[in-house]
KEMI-457080 format. One record per residue (C-alpha): y, z, x. Coordinates in steps of 0.001 Angstrom, whole numbers, padded with zeros to 6 digits, always signed. Example, Ala and Ser with C-alpha at 12.3 -4.5 7.8 and 13.67 -1.06 7.14 Angstrom:
2
-004500+007800+012300 -001060+007140+013670 
***
This chain:
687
+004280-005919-003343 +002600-003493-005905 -000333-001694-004592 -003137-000150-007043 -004600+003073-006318 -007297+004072-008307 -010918+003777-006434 -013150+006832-005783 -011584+009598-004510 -011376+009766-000668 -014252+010936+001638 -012383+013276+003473 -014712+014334+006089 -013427+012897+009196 -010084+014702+008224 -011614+017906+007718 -013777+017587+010949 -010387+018190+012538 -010144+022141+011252 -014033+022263+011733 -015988+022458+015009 -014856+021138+018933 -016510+023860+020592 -016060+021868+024562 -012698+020870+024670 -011399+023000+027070 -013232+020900+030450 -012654+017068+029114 -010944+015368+031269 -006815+013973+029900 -007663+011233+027628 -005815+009571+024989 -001998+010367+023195 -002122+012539+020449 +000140+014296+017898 +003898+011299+017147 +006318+011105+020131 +009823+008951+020715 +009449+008043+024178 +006862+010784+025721 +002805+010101+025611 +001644+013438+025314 -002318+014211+025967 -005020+016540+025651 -008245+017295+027063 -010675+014598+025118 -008020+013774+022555 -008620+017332+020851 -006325+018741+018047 -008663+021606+017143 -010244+024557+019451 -012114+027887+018411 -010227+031245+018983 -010155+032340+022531 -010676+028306+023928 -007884+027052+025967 -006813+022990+025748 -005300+021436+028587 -002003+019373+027586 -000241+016721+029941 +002813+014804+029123 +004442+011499+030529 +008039+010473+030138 +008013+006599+029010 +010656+004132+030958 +011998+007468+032347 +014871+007072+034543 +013663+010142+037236 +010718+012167+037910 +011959+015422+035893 +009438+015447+033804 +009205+017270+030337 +009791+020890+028925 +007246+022765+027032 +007892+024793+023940 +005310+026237+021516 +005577+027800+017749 +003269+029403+016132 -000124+031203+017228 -001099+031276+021082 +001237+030921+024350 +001153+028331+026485 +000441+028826+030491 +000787+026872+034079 +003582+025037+032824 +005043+021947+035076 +006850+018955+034119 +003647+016826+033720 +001554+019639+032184 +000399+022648+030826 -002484+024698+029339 -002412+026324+025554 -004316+029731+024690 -005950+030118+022148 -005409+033632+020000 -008824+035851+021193 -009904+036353+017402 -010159+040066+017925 -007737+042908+017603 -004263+041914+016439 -005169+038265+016956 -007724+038201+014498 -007631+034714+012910 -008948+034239+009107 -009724+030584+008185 -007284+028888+010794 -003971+028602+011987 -001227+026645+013884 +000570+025554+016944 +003398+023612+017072 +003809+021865+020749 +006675+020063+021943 +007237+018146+025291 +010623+016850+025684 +012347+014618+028850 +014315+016889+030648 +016332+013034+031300 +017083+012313+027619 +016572+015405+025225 +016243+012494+022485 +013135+011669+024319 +009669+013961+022650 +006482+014812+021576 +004970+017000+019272 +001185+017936+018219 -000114+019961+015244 -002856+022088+017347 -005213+023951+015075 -006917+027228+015864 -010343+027766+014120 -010802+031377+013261 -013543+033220+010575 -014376+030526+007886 -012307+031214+004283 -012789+028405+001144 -009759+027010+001136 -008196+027876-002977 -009584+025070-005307 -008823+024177-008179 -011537+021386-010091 -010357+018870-011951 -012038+018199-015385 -014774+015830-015849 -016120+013809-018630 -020063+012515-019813 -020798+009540-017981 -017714+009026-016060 -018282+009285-012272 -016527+011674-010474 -015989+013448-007463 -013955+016995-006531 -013804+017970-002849 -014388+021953-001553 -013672+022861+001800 -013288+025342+003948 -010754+025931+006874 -012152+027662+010544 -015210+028053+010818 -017890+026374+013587 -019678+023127+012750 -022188+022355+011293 -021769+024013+008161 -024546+025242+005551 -023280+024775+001915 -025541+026081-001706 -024558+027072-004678 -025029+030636-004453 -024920+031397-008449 -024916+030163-011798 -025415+026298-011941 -023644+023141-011513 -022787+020936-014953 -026303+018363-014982 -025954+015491-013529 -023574+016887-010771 -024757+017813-007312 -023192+019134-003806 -023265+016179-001453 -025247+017425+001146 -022450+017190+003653 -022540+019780+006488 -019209+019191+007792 -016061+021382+006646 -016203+019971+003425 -018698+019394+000589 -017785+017036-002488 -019130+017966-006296 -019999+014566-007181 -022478+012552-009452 -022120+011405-013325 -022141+014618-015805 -024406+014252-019000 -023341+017591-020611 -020135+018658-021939 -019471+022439-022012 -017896+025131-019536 -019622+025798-016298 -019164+028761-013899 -021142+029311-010498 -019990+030311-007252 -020382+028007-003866 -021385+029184-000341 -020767+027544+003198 -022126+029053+006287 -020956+027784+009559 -023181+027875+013007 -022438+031255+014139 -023896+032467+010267 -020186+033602+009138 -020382+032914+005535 -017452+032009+003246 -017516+031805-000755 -015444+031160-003534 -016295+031711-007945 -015354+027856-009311 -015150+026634-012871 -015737+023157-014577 -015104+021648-017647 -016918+018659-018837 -015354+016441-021536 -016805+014435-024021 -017236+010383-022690 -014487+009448-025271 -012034+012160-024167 -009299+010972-022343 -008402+012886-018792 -004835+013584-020512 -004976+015100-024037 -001345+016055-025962 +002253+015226-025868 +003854+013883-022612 +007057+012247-022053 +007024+008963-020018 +009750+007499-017208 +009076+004344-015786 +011751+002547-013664 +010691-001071-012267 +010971-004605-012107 +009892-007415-014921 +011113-010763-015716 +012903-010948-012228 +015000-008164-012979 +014836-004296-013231 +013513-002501-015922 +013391+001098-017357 +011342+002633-020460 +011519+006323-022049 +008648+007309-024289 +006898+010509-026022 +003033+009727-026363 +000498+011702-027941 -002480+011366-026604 -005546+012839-029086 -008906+014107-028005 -010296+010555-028464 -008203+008837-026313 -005985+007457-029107 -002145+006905-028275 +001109+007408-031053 +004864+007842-030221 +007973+006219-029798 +009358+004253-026666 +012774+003113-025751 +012396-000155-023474 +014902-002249-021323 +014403-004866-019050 +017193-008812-018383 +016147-010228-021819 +015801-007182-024615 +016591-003631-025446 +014062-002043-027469 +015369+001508-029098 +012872+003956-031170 +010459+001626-031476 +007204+003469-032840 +003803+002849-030426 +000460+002180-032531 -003152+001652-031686 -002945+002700-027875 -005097+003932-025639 -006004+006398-022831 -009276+005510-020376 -010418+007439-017834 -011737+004969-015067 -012873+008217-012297 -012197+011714-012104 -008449+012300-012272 -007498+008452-012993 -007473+005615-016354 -004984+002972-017945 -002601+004187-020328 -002159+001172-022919 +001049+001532-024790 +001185-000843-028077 +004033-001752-030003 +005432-004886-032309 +007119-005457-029235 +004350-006126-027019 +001982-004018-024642 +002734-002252-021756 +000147-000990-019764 -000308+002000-016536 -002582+002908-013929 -002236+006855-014316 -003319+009687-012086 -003377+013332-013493 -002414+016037-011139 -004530+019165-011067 -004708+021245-014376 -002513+024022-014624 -002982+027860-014991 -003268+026774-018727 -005869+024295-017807 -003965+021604-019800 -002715+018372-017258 +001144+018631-016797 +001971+015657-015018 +000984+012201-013999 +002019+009854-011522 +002001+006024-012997 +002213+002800-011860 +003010-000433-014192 -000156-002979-014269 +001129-006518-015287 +000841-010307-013922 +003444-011966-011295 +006034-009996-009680 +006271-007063-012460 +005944-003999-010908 +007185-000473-011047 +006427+003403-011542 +007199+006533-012987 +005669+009523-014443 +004758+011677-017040 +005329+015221-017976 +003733+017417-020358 +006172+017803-023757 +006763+021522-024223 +008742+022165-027843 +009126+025645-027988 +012661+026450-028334 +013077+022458-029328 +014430+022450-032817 +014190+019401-034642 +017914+018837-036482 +019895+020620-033895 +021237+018961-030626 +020495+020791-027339 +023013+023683-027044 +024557+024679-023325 +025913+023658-020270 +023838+020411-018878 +023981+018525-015422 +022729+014866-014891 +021915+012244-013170 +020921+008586-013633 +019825+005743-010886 +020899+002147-012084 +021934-001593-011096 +024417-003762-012701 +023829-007227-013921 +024967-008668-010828 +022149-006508-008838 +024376-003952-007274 +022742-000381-007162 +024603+002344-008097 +024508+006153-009593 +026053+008472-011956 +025848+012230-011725 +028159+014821-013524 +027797+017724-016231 +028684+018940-019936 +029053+021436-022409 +027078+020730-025728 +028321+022384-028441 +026625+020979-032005 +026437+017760-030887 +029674+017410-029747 +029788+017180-025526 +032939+018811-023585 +033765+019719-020392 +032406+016787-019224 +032836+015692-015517 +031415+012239-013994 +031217+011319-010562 +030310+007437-009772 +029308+004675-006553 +029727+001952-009655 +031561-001369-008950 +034138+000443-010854 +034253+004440-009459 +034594+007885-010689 +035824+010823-008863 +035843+014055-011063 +036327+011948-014417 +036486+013759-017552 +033916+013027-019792 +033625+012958-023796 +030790+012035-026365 +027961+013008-028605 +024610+014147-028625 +022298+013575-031510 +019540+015692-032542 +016036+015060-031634 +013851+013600-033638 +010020+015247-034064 +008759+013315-030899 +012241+015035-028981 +014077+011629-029064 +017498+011672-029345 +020949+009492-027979 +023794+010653-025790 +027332+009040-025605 +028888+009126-023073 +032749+008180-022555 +034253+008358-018926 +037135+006540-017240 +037385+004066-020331 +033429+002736-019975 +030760+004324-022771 +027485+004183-021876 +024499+004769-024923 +021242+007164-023465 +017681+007288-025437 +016835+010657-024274 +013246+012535-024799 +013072+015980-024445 +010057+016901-021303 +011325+020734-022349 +014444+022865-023519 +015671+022642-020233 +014764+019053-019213 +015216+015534-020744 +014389+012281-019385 +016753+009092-020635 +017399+005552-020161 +020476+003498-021277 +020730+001718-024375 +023242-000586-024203 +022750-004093-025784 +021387-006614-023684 +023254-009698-023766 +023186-013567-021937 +025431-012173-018790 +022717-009157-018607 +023388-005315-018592 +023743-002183-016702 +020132-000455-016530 +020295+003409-015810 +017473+006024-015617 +017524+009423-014899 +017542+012970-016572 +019305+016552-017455 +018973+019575-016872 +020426+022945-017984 +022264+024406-015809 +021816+028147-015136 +024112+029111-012239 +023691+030980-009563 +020613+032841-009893 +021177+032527-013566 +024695+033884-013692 +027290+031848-015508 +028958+030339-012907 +029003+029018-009245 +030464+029032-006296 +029414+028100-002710 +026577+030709-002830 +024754+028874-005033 +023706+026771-001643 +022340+029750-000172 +019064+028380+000057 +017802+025364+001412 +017391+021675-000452 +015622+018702+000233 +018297+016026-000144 +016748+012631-001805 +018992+009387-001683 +018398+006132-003016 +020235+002926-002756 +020078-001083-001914 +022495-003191-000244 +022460-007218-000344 +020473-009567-001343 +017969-010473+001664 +014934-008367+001840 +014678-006154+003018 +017174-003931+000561 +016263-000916+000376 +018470+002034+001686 +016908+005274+001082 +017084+008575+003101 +015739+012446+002980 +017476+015038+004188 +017724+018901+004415 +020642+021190+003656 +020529+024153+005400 +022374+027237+007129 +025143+027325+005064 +028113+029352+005361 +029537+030527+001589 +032940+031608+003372 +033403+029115+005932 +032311+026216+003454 +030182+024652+006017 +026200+023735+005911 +023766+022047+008027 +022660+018682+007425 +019204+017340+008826 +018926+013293+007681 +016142+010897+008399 +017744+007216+006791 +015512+004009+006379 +018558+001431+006186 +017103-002240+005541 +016048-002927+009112 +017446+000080+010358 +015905+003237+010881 +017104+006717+012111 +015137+009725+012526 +016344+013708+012235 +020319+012635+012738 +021498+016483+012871 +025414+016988+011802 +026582+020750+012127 +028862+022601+009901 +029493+019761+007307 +032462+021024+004894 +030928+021665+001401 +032445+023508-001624 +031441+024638-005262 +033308+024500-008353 +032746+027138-011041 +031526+024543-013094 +028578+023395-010460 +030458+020303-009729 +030491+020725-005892 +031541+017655-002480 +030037+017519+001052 +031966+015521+003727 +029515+014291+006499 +031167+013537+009914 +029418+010207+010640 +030379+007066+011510 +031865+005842+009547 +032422+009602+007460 +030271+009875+004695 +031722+011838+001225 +029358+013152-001209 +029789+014752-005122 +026944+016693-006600 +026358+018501-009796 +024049+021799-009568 +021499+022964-012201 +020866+026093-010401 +021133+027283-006680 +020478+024202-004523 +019045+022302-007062 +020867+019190-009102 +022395+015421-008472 +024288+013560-005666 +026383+010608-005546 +027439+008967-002638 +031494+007828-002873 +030879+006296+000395 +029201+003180+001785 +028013-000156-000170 +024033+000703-000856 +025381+002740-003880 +023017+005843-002675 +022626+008525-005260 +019890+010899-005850 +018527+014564-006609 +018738+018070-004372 +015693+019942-004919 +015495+023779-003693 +013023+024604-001022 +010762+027248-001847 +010067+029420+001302 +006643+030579+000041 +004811+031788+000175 +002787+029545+001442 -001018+029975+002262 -001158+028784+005664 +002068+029797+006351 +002032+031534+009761 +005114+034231+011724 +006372+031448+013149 +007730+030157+010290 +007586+030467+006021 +006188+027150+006134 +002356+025702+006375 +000762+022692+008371 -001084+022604+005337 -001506+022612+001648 -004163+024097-000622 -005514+021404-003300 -004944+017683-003816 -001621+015729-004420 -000884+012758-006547 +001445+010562-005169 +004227+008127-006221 +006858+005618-005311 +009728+007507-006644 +012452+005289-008212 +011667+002143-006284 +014431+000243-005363 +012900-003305-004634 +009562-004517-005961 +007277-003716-003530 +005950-001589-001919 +004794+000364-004939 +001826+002505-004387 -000177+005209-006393 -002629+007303-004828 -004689+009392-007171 -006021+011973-004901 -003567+012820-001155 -004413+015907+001176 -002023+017412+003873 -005028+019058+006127 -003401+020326+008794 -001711+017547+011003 -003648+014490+008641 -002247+013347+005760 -005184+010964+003744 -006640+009768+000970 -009064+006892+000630 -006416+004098+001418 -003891+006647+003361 -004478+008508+006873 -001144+009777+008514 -000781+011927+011139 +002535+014412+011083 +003576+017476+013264 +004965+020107+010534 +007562+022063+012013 +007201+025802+010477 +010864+026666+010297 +012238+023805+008534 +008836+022367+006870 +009802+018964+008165 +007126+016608+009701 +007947+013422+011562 +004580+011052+012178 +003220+007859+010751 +001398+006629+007501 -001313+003345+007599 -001967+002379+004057 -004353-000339+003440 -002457-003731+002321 +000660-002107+003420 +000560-001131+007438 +001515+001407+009767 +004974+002575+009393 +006789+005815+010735 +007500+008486+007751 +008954+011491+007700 +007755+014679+005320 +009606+017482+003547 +007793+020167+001752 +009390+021246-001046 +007296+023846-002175 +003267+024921-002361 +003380+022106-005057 +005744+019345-003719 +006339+017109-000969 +008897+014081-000204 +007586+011648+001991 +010052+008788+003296 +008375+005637+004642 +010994+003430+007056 +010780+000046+006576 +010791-002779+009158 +011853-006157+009079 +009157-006868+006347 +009073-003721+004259 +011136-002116+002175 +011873+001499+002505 +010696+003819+000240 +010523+007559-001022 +006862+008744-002261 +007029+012143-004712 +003677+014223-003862 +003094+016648-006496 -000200+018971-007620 +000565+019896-011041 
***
């Protein structure tokens, strides 16, 4: 199952409505659940997840199939305190607004019921506090002459309805506000000028507090394409009923015209350095188009959707998804090429960590992680670590590196443990590269990797590491897929936390979608960890059965994990968690119930062929996660930035996920799968 993302952008106003106005809640009578739960219904008065500073909310809780009549206990985080608590119920207050409870735009309150009977047993709801109205930062994406589009604006607190105008300076033509008096207003229409437009937009909510915010817009001419300049291309999917990878640096002009070069690999051909000619980028609406890639090999065409521009208003990123007849399907994603420092001539130059995702000819999933010193051209002080039919534990590694060529291409040999694998790698920066193995494809089929390297900078960007270099949390990603019945998939998200440098120990927090099994927050305490100098570092998990671990850091908390353990070959990436700061982030906690700005998201390395899904425009308001074929609802948990809740996604269904923030500009989503569905990680990013 591939799923196509790419209609108008979502009409987010029955999200927003749930930051804007419920100015009765407090007297409605219990109605319906509200918030995600395990086991415990939990209520409020009318079904409200929103009051105005100084309401209260009346909460009531009911243990399901519970074995006595304890009841539940209450806990809150965040802004408020909760009163007349029993073991069926309880009242939250609202901050008054005033004084040292002053509220600016809105903020959050974690509440929890859980069964005094069976702790496992809870509830949780994302209540949100409306205070003085703020704009909410926005960024606009660019538009172009007569291609539709559409940018939300909205505000956070505030009373319903809301007045918006555009206070100065003037809208591009052919662009108008909406007319929406909800929390949000949308900039929408079909521009007919290209240029650079500045003016300033006003909302003014029922009790005349007014909120503003200075925006600027570029229009594009029709033939300009969304993306313009170089970007490097990784694509990881499934053609000709087998799985397929392809590397590329495209340059995409101001006309929409595509050159490069592409590396290619799918069950019947390897394609190496294989110059692209003729192809081109269309927008379709607002942040989306096709990328069509030709070559003497063939075509290969992508939906794309561009992320917000950056500081430097150029696009960096993209998320992509392969568009192609039959069971083909796939994704990936672009990056913005960045050559300073690149010399073309000379091989990269440093210490390097990787890490590649792969499956053999026989369909077994595996990974490769491990590091090297590259030293003109020549690679040293290699280590590999590998869940491959045949293993590596700590396996020195030898080879080349090649220079790049003037699109960054280059090749990496690799030899470790008596195997020697070929990479097409294309520099994304000097500290990152994307690649894809090379290796002939012949009649028995071949090994298919993917993956990329980094530079390693130690800890804090001293030379070496140790076990401080976990000092900070990471968002553990693992994939992996075990038989041959679907569902396959075996993919989990975790978070490393609370570690102890002298002890060696850490927290682990794991949510694991395991073919038809799924299991949410499994917490294991002090897991035994340690760092080598070199960044090479092992965790040992105390499960059942115990789970061992190798990982390779590119900086503090931040690199590539292989499982040793188990048979879904599980490897993935540790990403550092940024604690902020964050703009919603409250004292409860460094982290928000909600992100400023739009996300693109992504099936991340999928693992079977469906589902795939790209969605061009995804908001985290609050407690809702949306977009216009996406509403979820999680409860974010401020000290850990974790959310547990459920996604319904049109073609798809309803299917528990759990959510990591990663940073202002990141989330990890992990949907569990069922009987039907394949597990999957989704990448969220906003530039």
């Amino acid at each position: 199952m591939s799923f196509i993302r790419y209609a108008r952008m979502p009409l987010l106003i029955a999200t927003i409505l749930a930051v804007a106005a419920c100015s009765n809640n407090s007297n409605r009578g219990i109605t319906a659940k509200v918030g995600v739960d395990t086991g415990v219904a939990l209520t409020t008065a009318g079904s409200a997840t929103s009051l105005l500073t100084g309401q209260t909310l009346a909460l009531g809780a009911t243990v399901e199939n519970a074995s006595n009549s304890e009841g539940v206990t209450w806990t809150l985080t965040g802004a408020g305190s909760l009163t007349s608590e029993t073991g069926t119920s309880a009242t939250y207050v609202a901050p008054t607004g005033t004084g040292t409870e002053v509220v600016n735009g809105a903020t959050t309150a974690l509440i929890t019921a859980t069964s005094i009977a069976n702790p496992t047993q809870l509830a949780s709801v994302a209540l949100i506090v409306l205070g003085t109205p703020l704009i909410d930062p926005t960024t606009l994406f660019p538009a172009n002459v007569n291609v539709a589009y559409q940018s939300p604006v909205s505000a956070s607190g505030g009373d319903a309805p809301f007045t918006w105008v555009v206070l100065s300076g003037a809208l591009p033509p052919g662009l108008a506000l909406n007319g929406s008096t909800s929390a949000a207003t949308y900039i929408e229409g079909t521009p007919t000028t290209a240029g650079i437009y500045n003016f300033t937009l006003q909302a003014t909510d029922t009790l005349s507090r007014v909120a503003s915010v200075a925006l600027t817009m570029t229009v594009n001419t029709e033939t300009a394409c969304v993306l313009q300049g170089n970007y490097t291309l990784l694509f990881t999917g499934f053609r000709g009923n087998g799985d397929a990878t392809h590397v590329a640096s495209i340059q995409i002009s101001n006309t929409g015209l595509i050159t490069g070069e592409q590396d290619y690999k799918d069950p019947s051909r390897t394609i190496t350095a294989e110059t692209l000619t003729s192809g081109t980028c269309v927008n379709r609406e607002t942040n989306t188009g096709v990328l069509t890639l030709e070559a003497p090999s063939g075509e290969l065409v992508y939906n794309f959707a561009a992320t917000l521009p950056g500081a430097d208003q150029k696009i960096h990123s993209a998320g992509l998804q392969l568009i192609h007849s039959g069971s083909d399907s796939g994704s990936g994603q672009l990056e913005l090429q960045d050559f300073s420092g690149v010399v073309t001539g000379a091989p990269v130059s440093g210490d390097y960590a990787f890490g590649v995702l792969g499956v053999t000819p026989t369909k077994l999933h595996y990974g490769m992680a491990g590091r090297f010193t590259s030293t003109a051209g020549a690679i040293t002080a290699g280590l590999v670590d590998s869940n491959a039919p045949s293993p590596m534990t700590e396996t020195v590694a030898a080879g080349t590196i090649t220079p790049p060529d003037a699109n960054g291409r280059g090749t990496l040999t690799l030899l470790a443990g008596g195997q020697t694998t070929t990479f097409a790698y294309y520099n994304v920066n000097p500290g990152k590269l994307f690649m894809i193995d090379i290796d002939a494809t012949s009649a028995g089929g071949t090994t298919r990797l993917a993956g990329q390297i980094t530079a390693q900078v130690g800890n804090a960007g001293a030379a070496a590491f140790n076990n401080s270099a976990m000092a900070t949390p990471s968002i553990m990603s693992l994939f992996g897929a075990s038989g041959n019945d679907e569902p396959v998939a075996v993919m989990a998200l975790g978070r490393l936390s609370n570690p102890s440098a002298t002890a060696g120990t850490l927290d682990l927090l794991l949510d694991t979608s395991n073919q038809t099994v799924d299991v949410q927050a499994q917490t294991f305490l002090a897991q035994s960890y340690a760092v080598a100098t070199n960044g090479r570092g092992t965790l040992s998990v105390a499960d059942t059965p115990a789970r061992s671990f190798a990982f390779y850091l590119d900086g503090p908390s931040s690199g590539y994990i292989v499982e040793h353990t188990g048979t879904a070959g599980s490897a993935g990436f540790l990403e550092a968690q940024s604690q902020g700061p964050y703009e919603y982030a409250t004292s409860s906690g460094p982290f928000p119930a909600t992100l400023a700005n739009s996300f693109v998201s992504y099936t991340a390395y999928p693992q079977a062929p469906g589902p795939i899904t790209l969605n061009a425009l995804l908001y985290l308001n609050f407690d809702a996660l949306s977009s216009n074929f996406v509403n979820g609802s999680f409860a974010i948990d401020p000290t850990i930035g974790r959310g547990l809740g459920t996604v319904t996604e049109s073609g798809v269904g309803t299917l528990p996920s759990a959510l990591y923030i990663v940073s202002p500009t990141r989330m990890e989503m992990l949907r569990f799968g069922t009987k039907g569905i394949d597990g999957t990680i989704e990448t969220m990013i906003q530039n």
